[in-house]
C-alpha positions as CSV (number, residue, x, y, z in Angstrom):
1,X,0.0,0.0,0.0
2,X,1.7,2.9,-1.3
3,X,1.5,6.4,1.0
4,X,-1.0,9.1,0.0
5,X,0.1,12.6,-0.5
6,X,-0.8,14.1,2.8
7,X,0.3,17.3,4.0
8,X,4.0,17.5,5.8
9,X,4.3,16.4,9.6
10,X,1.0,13.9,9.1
11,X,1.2,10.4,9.4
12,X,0.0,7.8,7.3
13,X,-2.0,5.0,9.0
14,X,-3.2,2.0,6.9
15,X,-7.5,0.7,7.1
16,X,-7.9,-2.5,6.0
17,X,-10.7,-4.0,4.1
18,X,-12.5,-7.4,5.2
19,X,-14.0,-10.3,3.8
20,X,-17.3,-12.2,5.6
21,X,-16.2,-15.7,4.9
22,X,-19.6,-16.7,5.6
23,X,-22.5,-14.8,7.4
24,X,-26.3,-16.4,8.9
25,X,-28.8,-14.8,10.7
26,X,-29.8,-16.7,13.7
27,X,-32.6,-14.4,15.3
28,X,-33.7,-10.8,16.6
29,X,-32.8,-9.1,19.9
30,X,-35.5,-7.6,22.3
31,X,-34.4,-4.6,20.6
32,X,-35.0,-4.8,16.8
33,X,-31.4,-5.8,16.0
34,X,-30.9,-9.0,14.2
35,X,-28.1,-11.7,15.8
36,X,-25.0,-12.9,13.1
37,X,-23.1,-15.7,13.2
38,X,-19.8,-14.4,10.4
39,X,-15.8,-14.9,10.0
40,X,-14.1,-12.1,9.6
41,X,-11.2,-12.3,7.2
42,X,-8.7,-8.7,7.3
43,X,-6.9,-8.2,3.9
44,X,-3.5,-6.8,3.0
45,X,-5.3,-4.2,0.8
46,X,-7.5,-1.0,2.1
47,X,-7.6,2.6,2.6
48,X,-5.1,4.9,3.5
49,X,-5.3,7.2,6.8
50,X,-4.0,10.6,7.2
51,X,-3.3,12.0,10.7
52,X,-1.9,15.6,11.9
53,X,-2.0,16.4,14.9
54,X,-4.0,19.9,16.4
55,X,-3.1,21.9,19.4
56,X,-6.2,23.6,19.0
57,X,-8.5,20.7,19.9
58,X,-10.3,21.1,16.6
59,X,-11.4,17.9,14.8
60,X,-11.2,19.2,10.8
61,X,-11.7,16.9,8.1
62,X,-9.8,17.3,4.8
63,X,-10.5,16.4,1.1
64,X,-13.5,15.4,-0.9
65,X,-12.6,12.1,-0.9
66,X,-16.3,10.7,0.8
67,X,-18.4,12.1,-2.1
68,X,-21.9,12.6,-0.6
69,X,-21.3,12.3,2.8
70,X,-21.2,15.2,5.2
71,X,-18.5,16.0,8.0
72,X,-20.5,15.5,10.9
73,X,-21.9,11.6,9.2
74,X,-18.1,11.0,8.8
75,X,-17.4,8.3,11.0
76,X,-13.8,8.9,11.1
77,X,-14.9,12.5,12.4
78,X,-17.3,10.7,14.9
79,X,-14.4,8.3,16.0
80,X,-11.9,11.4,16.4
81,X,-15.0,13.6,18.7
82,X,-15.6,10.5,20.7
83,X,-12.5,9.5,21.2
84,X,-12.0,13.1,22.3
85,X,-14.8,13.4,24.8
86,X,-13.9,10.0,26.9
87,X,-10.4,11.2,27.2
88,X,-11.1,14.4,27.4
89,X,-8.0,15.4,25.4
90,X,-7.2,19.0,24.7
91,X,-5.6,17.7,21.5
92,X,-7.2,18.1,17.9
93,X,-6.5,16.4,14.8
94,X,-6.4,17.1,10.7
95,X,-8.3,13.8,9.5
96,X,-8.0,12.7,5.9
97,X,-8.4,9.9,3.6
98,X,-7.2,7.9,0.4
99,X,-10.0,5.8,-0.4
100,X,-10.0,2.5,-2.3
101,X,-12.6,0.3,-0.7
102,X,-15.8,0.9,-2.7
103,X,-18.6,2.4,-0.6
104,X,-21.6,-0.2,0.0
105,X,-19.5,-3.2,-1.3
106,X,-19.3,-4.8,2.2
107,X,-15.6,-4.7,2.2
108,X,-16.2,-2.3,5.4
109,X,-14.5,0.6,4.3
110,X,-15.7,2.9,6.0
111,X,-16.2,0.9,10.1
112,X,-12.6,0.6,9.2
113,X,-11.4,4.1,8.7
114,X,-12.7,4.8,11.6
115,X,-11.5,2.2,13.4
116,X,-7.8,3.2,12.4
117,X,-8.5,7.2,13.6
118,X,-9.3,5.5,16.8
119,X,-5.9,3.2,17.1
120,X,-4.1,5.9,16.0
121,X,-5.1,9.0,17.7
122,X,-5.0,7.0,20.8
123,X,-1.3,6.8,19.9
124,X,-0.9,10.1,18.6
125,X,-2.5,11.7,21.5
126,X,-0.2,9.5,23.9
127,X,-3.8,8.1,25.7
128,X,-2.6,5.0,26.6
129,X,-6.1,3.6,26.3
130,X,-6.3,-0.2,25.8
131,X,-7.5,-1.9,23.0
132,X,-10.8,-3.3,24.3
133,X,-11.5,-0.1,25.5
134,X,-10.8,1.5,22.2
135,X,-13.2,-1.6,20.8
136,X,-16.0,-0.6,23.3
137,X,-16.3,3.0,21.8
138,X,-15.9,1.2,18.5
139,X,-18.7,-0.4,18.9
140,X,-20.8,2.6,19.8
141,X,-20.1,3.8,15.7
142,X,-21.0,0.6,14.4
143,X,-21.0,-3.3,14.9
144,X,-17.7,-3.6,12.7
145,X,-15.6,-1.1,13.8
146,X,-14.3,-3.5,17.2
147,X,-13.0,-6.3,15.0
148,X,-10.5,-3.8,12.8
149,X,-9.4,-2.1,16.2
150,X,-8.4,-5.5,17.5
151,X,-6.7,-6.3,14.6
152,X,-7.4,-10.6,14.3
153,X,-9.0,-12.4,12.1
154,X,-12.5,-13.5,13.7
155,X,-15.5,-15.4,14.7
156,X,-18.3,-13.0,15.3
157,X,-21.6,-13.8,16.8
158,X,-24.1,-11.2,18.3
159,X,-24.5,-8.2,16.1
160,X,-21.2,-8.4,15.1
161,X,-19.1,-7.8,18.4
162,X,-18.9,-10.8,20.3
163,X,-15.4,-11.9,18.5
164,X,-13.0,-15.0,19.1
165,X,-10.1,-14.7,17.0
166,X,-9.4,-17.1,14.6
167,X,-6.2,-18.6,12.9
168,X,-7.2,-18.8,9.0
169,X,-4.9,-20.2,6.3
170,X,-3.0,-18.1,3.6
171,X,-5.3,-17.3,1.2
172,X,-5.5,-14.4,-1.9
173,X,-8.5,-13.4,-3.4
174,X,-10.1,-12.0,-6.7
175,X,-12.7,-8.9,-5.9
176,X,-15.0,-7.6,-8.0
177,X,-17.6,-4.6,-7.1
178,X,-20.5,-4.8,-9.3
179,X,-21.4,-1.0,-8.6
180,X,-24.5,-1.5,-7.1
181,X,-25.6,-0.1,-3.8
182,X,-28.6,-1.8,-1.8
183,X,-29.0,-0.1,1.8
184,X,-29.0,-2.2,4.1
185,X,-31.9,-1.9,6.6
186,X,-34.1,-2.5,2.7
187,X,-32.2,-6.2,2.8
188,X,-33.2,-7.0,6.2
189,X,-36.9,-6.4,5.8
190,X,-36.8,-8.7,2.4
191,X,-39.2,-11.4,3.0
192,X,-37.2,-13.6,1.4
193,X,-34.2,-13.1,4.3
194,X,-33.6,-16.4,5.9
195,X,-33.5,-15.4,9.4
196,X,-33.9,-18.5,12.0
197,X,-30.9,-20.1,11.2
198,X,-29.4,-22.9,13.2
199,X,-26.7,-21.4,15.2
200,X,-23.2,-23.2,14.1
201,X,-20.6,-24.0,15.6
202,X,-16.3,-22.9,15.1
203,X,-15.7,-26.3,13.9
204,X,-18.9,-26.1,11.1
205,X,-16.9,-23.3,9.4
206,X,-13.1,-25.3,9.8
207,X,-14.5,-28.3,8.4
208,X,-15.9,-26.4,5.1
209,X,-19.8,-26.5,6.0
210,X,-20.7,-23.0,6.5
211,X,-19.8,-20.9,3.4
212,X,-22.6,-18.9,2.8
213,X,-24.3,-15.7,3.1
214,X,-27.6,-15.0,4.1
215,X,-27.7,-12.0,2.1
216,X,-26.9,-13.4,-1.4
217,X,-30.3,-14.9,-2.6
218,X,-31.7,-11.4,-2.1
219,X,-29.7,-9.2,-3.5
220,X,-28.8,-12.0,-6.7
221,X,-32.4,-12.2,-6.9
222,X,-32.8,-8.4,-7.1
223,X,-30.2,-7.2,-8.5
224,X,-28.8,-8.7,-12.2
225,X,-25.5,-6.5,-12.0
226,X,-24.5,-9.0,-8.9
227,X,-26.5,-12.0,-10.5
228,X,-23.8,-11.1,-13.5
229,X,-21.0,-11.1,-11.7
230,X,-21.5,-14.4,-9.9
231,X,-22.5,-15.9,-13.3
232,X,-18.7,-14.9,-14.4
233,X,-17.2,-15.7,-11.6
234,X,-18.5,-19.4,-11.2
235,X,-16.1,-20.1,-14.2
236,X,-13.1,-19.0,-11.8
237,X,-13.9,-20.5,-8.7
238,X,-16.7,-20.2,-6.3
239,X,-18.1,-16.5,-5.6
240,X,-19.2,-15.5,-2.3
241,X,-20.6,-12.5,-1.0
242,X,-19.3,-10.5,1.7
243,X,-21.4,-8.9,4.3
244,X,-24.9,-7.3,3.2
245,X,-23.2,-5.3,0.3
246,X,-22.5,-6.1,-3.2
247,X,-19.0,-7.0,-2.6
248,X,-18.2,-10.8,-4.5
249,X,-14.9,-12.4,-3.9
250,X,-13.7,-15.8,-4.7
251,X,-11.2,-17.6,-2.4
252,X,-7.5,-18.9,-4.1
253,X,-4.6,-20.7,-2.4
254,X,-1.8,-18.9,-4.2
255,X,-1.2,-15.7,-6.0
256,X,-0.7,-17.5,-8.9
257,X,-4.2,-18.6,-9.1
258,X,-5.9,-15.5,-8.0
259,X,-4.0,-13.3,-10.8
260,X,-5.0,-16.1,-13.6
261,X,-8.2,-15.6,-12.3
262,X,-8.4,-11.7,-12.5
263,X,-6.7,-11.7,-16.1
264,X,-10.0,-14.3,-17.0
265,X,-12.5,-11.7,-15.9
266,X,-14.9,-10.5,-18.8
267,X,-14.4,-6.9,-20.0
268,X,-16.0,-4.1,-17.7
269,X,-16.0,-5.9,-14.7
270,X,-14.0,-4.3,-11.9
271,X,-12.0,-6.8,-10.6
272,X,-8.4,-6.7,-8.1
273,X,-6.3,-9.2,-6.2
274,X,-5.1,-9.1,-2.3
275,X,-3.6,-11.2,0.0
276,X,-5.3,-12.1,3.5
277,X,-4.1,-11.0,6.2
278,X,-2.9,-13.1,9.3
279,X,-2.9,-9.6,11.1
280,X,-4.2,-6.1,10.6
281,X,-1.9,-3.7,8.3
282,X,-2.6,-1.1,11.2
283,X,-1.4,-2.9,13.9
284,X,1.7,-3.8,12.3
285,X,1.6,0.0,11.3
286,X,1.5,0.9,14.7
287,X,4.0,-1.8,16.0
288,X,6.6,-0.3,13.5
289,X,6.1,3.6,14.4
290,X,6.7,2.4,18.2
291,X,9.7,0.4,17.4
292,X,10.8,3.9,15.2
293,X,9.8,5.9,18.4
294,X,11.6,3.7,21.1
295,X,14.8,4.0,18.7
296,X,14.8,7.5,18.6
297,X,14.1,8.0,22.9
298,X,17.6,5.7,23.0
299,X,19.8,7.8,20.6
C-alpha cells in the first residue's frame, strides 16, 4: 500500500478492508437488531489514513474524498469527537483519507477508517487507552468497527461484536464490485431473508460447511449487475458475497491462481487481487512507528 500525498508532519495510518467468509442470521434481539453468526477475514489491501495532529482541539476533516457524505456523518470525524470526549484530550486532529474500498460493497471501508483514527489517535495523543476499551467505543459507531481495532481475524456472533479470534490459512483473493448499492436496513426487511438459522458451531466453518451468506439470494435475486457477476465468476472459482453489500470475492490458495483468475475476468468488470491477512496492516503499522519511536528515545 503505497502512501497518500498528505500534508508535511502527518502520518500515514493504513484501514484494512474485510472479507465475511460466511455470514447467517440466527434471530432478533429484544431490541430490533438481528443476531450474526460471520468470519471475519482482514486483507493486506485497504484505505489509507492521514493523521496531523492539532493543538487547537479542533477535529477538521480534509479532502472530498467521501463524495456525498457530510462532515458530521463522517465516521472517522465521529471516531476522532468521541474519542475526544472519553479522554477528554485538549488535543485536535487534521483527518484525511485515500479511499480504495468501494462504498456499499461490504468490504467495510468505511467501520474501518474509523476504526484506524481511533488506534491511531489514541497513539498520537499518547492516551494510553487499551484496546478493548478502544473496541468498546468502537462499537458505539457501528458493529464492525471493534474487529478492525483488535486487529485478528474472527468469529463474530451477536451483532457483530462478540469476536473470538481465529487462525485462517493463507489465502489471496479476486474482488469484484459490481457497482450497485442496496442499503442495508431494505435487505433486512426482504421477505425472502432467511433469518432463523441454526446457530453453528467454530468447527462447522473449519470443516468447510458454513460458506454462505444470508444475504446473497436477495440481493442476486434483485439485482442482475450481482447476479452477473456471480454468473462470471462461477467459471473461476466459487463466488461469495461478503457482508450485506454487493461485494463478490472468490477464495485462491496462491497468488498464482488469483492473478490467472483476474486476467479471465470478462471486459467491464471491476476486478483486483489481495492477499489475506494473518494480522491487521494497522497494527503492524503501529507496531513499526513504536519500534521507530523507542529507537529514537535511545539515541
Amino acid at each position: 500500500m503505497s502512501a497518500a500525498p498528505f500534508p508535511l508532519g502527518w502520518s500515514c495510518w493504513p484501514a484494512p478492508a474485510k472479507l465475511n467468509l460466511f455470514l447467517q442470521i440466527t434471530g432478533r434481539r429484544d431490541d430490533g437488531y438481528h443476531r450474526l453468526q460471520t468470519v471475519f477475514r482482514l486483507l493486506e489491501w485497504g484505505d489509507t489514513v492521514g493523521l496531523g495532529v492539532r493543538q487547537d482541539g479542533r477535529i477538521v476533516r480534509h479532502g472530498d474524498s467521501i463524495p456525498g457524505v457530510a462532515e458530521s456523518d463522517d465516521l472517522m470525524v465521529r471516531a476522532a469527537l468521541l474519542l475526544k470526549e472519553e479522554s477528554k484530550s485538549t488535543l485536535g486532529a487534521d483527518i484525511s483519507v485515500e479511499k480504495r474500498i468501494p462504498a456499499g460493497g461490504g468490504f467495510g471501508g468505511g467501520s474501518s477508517d474509523a476504526a484506524t483514527v481511533l488506534v491511531a489517535l489514541n497513539h498520537l495523543w499518547n492516551l494510553e487507552f487499551s484496546l478493548e476499551r478502544l473496541a468498546g467505543l468502537g462499537l458505539r459507531l457501528g458493529a464492525d468497527v471493534p474487529v478492525f481495532v483488535l486487529g485478528a481475524n474472527a468469529w463474530a456472533e451477536g451483532v457483530g461484536e462478540i469476536l473470538t479470534p481465529l487462525v485462517l490459512p493463507e489465502a489471496w483473493y479476486l474482488l469484484v464490485d459490481p457497482g450497485v448499492h442496496v442499503p442495508t436496513g431494505e435487505l433486512f426487511q426482504s421477505p425472502d431473508l432467511t433469518r432463523n438459522a441454526a446457530p453453528a458451531k467454530i468447527a462447522d466453518f473449519v470443516s468447510g460447511k458454513l460458506l454462505g451468506n444470508a444475504f446473497e439470494p436477495v440481493l442476486r435475486r434483485r439485482e442482475p449487475a450481482i447476479e452477473a457477476v456471480f454468473a462470471a465468476l462461477s467459471r473461476l472459482g466459487t463466488p461469495r458475497l461478503t457482508g450485506s453489500g454487493s461485494g463478490c470475492f472468490v477464495e485462491f490458495g496462491d497468488r498464482a491462481s488469483a492473478e490467472a483468475a483476474l486476467a479471465g475476468l470478462p471486459e467491464g468488470l471491476r476486478g483486483w487481487i489481495t492477499a489475506g491477512a494473518r494480522r491487521s496492516p494497522l497494527h503492524d503499522s503501529l507496531d513499526e512507528k513504536l519500534l521507530t519511536l523507542g529507537r529514537r528515545q535511545e539515541a
